[in-house]
C-alpha positions in Angstrom: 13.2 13.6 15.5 11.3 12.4 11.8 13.2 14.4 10.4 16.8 13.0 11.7 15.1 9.7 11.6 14.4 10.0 8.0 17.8 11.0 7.2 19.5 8.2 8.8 17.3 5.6 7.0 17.8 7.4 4.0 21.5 7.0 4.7 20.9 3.2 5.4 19.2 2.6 2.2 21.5 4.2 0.2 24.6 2.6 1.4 22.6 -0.8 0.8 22.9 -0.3 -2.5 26.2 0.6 -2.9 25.0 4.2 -5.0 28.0 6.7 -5.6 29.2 8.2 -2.4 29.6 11.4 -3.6 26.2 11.3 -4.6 25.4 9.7 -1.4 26.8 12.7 0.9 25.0 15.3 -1.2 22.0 13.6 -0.4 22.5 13.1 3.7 24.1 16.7 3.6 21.1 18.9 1.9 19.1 16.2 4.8 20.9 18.0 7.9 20.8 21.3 6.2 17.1 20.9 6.4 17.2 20.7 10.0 19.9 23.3 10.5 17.3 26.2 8.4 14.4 25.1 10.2 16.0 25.7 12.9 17.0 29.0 11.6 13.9 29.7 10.7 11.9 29.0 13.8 14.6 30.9 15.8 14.1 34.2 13.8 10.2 34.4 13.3 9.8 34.2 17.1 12.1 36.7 18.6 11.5 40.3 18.7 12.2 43.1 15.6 15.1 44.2 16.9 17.0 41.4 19.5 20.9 42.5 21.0 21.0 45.4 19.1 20.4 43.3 15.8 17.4 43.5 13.4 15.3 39.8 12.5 17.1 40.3 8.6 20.5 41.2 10.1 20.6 38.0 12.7 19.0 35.8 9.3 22.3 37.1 7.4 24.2 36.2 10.1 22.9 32.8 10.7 23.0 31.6 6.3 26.6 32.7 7.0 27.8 30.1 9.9 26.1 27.4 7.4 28.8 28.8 4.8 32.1 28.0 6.8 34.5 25.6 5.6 35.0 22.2 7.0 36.0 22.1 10.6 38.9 19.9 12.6 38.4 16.5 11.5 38.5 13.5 13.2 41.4 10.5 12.8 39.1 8.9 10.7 39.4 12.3 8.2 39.0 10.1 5.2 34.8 9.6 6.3 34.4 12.7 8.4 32.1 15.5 6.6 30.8 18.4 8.3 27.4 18.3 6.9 25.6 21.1 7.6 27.3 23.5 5.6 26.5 25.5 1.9 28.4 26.3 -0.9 27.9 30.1 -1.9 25.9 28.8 -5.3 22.9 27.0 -3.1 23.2 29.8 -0.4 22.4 32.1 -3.6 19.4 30.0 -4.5 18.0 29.0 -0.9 17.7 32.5 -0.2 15.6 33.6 -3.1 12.9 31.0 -1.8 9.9 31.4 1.1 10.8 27.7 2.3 14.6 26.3 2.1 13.7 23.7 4.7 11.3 22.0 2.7 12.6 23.0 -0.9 15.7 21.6 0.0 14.2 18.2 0.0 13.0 18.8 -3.8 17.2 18.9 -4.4 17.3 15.3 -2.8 14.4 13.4 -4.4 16.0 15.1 -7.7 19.5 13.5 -6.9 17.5 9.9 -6.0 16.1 10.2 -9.3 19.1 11.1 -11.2 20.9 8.1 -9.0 17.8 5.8 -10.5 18.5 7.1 -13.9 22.2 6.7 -14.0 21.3 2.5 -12.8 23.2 3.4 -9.2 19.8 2.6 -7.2 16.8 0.4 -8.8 14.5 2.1 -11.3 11.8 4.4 -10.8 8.7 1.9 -11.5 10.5 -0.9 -8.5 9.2 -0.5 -4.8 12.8 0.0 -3.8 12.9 3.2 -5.3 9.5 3.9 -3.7 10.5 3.2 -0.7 13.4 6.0 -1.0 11.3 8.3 -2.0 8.4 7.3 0.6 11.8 8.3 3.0 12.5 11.7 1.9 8.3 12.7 2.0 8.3 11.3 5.8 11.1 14.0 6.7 9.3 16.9 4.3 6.3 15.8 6.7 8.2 16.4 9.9 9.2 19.5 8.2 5.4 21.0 8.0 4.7 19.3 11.4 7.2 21.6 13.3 6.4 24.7 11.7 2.3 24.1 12.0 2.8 23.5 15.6 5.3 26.7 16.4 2.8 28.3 14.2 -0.8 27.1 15.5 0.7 27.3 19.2 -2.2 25.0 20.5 -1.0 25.3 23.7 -1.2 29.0 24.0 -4.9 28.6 24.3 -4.4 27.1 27.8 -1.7 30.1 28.7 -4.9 32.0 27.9 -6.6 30.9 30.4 -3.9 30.3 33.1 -3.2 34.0 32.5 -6.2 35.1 33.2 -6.6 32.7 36.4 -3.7 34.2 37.7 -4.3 37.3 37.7 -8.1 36.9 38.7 -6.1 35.2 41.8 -3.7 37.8 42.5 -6.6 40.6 42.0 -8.6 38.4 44.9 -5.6 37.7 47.2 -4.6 41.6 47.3 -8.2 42.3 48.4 -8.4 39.5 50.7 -4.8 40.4 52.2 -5.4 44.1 52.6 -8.9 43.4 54.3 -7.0 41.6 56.7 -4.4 43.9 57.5 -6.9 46.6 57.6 -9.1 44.2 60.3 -5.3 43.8 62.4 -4.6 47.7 62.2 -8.6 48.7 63.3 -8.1 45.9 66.0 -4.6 48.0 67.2 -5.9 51.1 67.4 -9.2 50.0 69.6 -7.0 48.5 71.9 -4.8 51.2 71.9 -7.9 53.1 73.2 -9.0 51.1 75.7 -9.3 47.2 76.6 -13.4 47.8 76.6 -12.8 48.0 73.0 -10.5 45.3 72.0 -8.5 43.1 74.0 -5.0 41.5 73.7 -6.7 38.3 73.0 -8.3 40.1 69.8 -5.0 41.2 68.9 -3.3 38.2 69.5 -5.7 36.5 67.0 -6.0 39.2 64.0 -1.7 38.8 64.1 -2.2 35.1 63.5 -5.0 36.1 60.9 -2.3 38.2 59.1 0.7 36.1 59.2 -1.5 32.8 57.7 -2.6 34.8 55.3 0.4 36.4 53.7 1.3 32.5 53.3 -1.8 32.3 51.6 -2.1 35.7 49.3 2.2 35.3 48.5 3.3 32.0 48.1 0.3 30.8 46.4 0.4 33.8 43.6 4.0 32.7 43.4 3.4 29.5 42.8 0.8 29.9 40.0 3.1 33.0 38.4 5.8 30.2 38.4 3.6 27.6 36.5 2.3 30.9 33.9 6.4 31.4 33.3 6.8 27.4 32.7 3.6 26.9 30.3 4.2 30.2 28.4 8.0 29.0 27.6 6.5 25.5 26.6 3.9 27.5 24.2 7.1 29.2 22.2 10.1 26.8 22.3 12.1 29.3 20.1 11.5 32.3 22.2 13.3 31.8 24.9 17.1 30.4 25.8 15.4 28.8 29.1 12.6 26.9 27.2 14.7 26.3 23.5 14.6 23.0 22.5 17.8 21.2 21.8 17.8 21.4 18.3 21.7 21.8 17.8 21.9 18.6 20.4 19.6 16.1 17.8 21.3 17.8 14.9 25.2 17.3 16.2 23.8 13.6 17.0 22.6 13.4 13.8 26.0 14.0 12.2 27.5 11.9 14.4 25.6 8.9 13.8 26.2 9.5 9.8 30.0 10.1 10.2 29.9 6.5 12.5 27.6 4.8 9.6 30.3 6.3 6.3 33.2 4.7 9.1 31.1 1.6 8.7 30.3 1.6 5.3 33.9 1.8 4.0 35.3 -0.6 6.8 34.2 -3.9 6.4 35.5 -6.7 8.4 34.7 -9.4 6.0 32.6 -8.8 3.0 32.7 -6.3 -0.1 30.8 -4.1 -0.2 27.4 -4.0 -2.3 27.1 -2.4 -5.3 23.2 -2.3 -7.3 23.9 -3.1 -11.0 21.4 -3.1 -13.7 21.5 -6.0 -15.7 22.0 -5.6 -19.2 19.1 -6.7 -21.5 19.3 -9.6 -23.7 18.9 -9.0 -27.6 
């Protein structure tokens, strides 16, 4: 969420100043990429070696060439519509030969705010405003190290330590408990099967009640704490699992929505012309 945050301010501030739209998309694009590789990323170093018949490397090839597909359908408004998260074979080429794409990628877009600061499109380097923009794109390399530390560290794994290990001291305690029970109804049985001087029916009666409470007891409640193990081990590894994933693709297709609906914007104004940043020429 700092991350898509990020980018949508960073889309904001550019606009504001009116800097070169090609320029512009290159920015917000290599912005969503970000999020699309992490994504990647995140998705690959925690399943299995071999997944569906497909090796970690193979499914990695696979997944840097969806983000290589051309433009989709576009929208009536076809003039503002961009599919963002997509690469051109030339960055493909170079994201590949580095250990972090998600992060690096953000080097590419504070070099294009500089260039924009050089070529007069956005305020200068030495002005706060340009500080500001750059203050942007280290909050969503931030966000970037945030997500990975905490798939990485999995704090929360400590805790489905120990709930492991409660549950199965449980289930260990329950089986022992239930089977002395049924072994106390079946001894009980077999008395009174030899004679009411040993055991009566009442005896009987009362070790059956004995048995049925406790199979509610020794089942349901191992159930019940096997279901909360399932549910905290999926929360500890959010990349793991389809049942647990979180919806990355979901922020990231709102994400690209929200920057188509702000270009629409941008270049439909219903009463003003647009800004434009110009550097004012010095006096001799």
């Amino acid at each position: 969420m700092e991350l898509a945050d990020s980018v949508r301010i960073l889309q904001m501030q550019l606009l504001a100043l009116g800097a070169d739209r090609e320029m512009t998309q290159m920015c917000l694009r290599y912005g969503v990429l970000s999020g699309e590789l992490l994504r990647v990323e995140l998705q690959v170093s925690q399943m299995a070696e071999e997944s569906g018949g497909l090796t970690k490397q193979q499914v990695r090839t696979q997944q840097w060439g969806e983000l290589q597909i051309e433009d989709g359908a576009k929208s009536p408004r076809a003039k503002v519509d961009h599919r963002y998260a997509k690469l051109t074979q030339k960055e493909a080429d170079l994201m590949q030969t580095v250990d972090d794409p998600p992060g690096q990628m953000w080097i590419w877009v504070s070099s294009i705010i500089g260039r924009m600061a050089n070529d007069g499109q956005i305020p200068a380097m030495q002005t706060p405003t340009y500080g500001r923009i750059m203050n942007i794109a280290q909050n969503a390399h931030s966000g970037i190290r945030q997500v990975r530390a905490s798939v990485c560290v999995q704090t929360p794994f400590i805790y489905v330590h120990m709930l492991a290990s409660l549950v199965h001291i449980n289930n260990i305690i329950n089986a022992v408990g239930f089977g002395l029970t049924l072994g106390t109804l079946v001894g009980t049985c077999f008395m009174r099967m030899k004679g009411r001087k040993y055991a009566g029916t009442k005896d009987v009666v009362n070790d059956i009640e004995n048995i049925v409470v406790a199979f509610f007891f020794n089942f349901f409640g191992p159930l019940l704490y096997y279901s909360l193990f399932e549910v905290s081990l999926t929360i500890a590894q959010p990349f793991s699992s389809k049942r647990g994933e979180i919806p990355v693709a979901k922020v990231l297709g709102s994400l690209e929505k929200d920057l188509n609906n702000g270009s629409f914007m941008a270049a439909n104004l219903p009463g003003w012309t647009a800004p434009t940043f110009q550097v004012r020429p010095e006096k001799v």
